[in-house]
N, C-alpha and C positions, 0 to 999 in steps of 0.2 A: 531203294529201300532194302532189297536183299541182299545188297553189298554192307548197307550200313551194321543190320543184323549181324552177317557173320563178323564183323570187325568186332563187334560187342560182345559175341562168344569169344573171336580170339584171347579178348583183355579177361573176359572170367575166368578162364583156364588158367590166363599166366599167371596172373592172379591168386588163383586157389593153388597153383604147384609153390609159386614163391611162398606163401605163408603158411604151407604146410608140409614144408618140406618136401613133398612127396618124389620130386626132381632128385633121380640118382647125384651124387656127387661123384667124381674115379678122381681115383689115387694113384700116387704114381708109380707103386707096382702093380703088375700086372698080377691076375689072377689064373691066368690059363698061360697064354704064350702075349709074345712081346718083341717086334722086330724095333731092330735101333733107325730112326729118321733122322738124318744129318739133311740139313736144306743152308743154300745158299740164301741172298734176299732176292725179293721180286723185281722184276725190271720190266720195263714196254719197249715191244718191239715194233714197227710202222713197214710193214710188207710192202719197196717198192714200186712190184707190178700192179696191186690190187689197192693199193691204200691204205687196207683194212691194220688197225691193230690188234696185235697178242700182247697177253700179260703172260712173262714166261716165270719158271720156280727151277733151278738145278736142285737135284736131291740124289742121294745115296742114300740105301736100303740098305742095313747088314743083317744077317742070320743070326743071332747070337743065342737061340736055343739049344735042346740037345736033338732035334731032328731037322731032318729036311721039309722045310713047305713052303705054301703057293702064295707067289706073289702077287697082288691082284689091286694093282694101286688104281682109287680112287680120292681124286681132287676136287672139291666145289670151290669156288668161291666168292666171296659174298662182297660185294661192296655198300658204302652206306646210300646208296640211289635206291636199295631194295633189288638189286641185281643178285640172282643166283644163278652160276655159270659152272657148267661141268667140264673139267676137261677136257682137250680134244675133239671136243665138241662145236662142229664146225670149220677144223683146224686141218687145211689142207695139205696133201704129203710132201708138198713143193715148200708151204712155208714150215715142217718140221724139217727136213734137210736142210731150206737155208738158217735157222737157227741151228740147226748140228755143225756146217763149217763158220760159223762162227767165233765160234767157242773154241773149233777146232779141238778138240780132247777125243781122242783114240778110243779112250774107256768110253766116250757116252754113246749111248745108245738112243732110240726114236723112244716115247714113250707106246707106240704102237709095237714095238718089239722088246717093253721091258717086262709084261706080265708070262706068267709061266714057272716055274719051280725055280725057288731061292737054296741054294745048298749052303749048310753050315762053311763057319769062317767068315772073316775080313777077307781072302782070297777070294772069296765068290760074289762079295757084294757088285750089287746094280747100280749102276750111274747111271740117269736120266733126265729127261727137263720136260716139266707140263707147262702145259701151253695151254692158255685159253683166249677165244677171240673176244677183244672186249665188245662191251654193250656201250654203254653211254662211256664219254672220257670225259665229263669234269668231277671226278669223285675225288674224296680226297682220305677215304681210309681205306684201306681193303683188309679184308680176313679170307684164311684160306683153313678148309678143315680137310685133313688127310684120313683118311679110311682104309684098313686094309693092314693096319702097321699093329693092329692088336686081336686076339681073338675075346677079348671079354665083351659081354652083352649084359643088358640088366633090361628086365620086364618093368612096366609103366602101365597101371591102369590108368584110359581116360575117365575125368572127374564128372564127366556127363554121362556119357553112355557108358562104361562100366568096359570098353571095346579095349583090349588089349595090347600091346604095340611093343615089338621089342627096338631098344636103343642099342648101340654100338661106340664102344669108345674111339676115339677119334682124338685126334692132335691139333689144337688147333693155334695160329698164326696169325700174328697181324702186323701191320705195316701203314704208316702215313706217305701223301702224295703231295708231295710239294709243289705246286706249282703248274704248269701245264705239260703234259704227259711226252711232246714232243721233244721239250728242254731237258727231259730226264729219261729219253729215250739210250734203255740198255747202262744205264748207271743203275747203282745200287738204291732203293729205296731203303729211307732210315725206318726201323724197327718203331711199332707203336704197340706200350704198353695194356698185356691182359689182365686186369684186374680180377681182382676175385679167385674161387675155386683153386685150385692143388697145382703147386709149379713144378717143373722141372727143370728149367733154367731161370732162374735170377741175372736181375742185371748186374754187371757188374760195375765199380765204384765210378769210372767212368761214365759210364753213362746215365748213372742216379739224379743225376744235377737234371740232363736235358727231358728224361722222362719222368722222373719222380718217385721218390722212396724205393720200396722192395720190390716194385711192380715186378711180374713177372713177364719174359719174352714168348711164351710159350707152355700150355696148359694142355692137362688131360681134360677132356670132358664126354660125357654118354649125349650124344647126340640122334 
């Protein structure tokens, strides 16, 4: 009964934010600072001493401000099972090595040694790869929201208790899963269209046919 309850608030809230606006929308400048995210697509990885699988991301971080700051990357990701999974979380330093010789690339670094001071320039940018251990493997869309890549925040009152809460703008990503996760182990997962809110990448003419219209590949949003 107390489960059902709280599902019932969850739906009033969303509810009352959708028809009243009240849900920040971000845009795709930045209002304070704004680091540049270049990300590769998602791929599954199948560790085989342990079994277990990761879902990994390559990305590049640039500075492109006028000062030096902290880089402090965090990864969730959400699959449509209702799975949220934090980076590295779980993700042991045996299977982030054997994904670094993999890839084999000089430039990348562990995600456990990519946080710490970003210096201005393309010269300084960070190359990494997050890594997450999956939860369930029959899903078939996943979304990834990045944190850490903007300094703007927007305040949200809640619509019941009046309780406070600040959001943070965030990047967020998505991707379809074709098929069973072993057959597609470490290939490229194709891109699945974000609808809605502020784009910063549109697809382009090619790939309009297979996803649809203007969708966009990648959105700001205050999360």
């Amino acid at each position: 009964m107390r489960t059902f309850v709280s599902i019932l608030i969850l739906i009033t809230v969303a509810a009352f934010v959708e028809t009243s606006g009240a849900h920040p929308k971000a845009t795709d400048r930045a209002q304070r600072w704004q680091l540049r995210l270049d990300t590769g697509d998602l791929r599954f990885y199948r560790d085989r001493d342990s079994g277990d699988g990761y879902w990994i991301l390559i990305y590049e971080v640039t500075n492109e401000t006028k000062t030096d700051r902290q880089w402090i990357p965090s990864f969730e990701l959400v699959t449509d099972r209702g799975e949220i999974i934090s980076d590295s979380n779980n993700v042991p330093r045996g299977v982030q090595l054997a994904v670094l010789d993999i890839f084999d690339d000089p430039l990348m670094i562990s995600q456990s040694d990519a946080s710490g001071p970003i210096l201005q320039g393309e010269e300084n940018a960070i190359k990494s790869i997050a890594i997450w251990k999956a939860g369930r493997e029959d899903v078939r869309e996943v979304q990834i929201f990045a944190g850490g890549v903007s300094g703007d925040t927007a305040v949200v009152a809640h619509p019941i208790t009046g309780e406070e809460h600040t959001l943070r703008r965030v990047l967020q990503l998505s991707w379809f899963v074709n098929g069973s996760v072993d057959q597609i182990a470490l290939k490229p997962l194709p891109k699945r269209a974000v609808t809605g809110g502020t784009s910063i990448l549109r697809l382009s003419t090619d790939e309009k046919d297979g996803i649809g219209g203007n969708d966009v590949q990648r959105k700001w949003i205050f999360r």
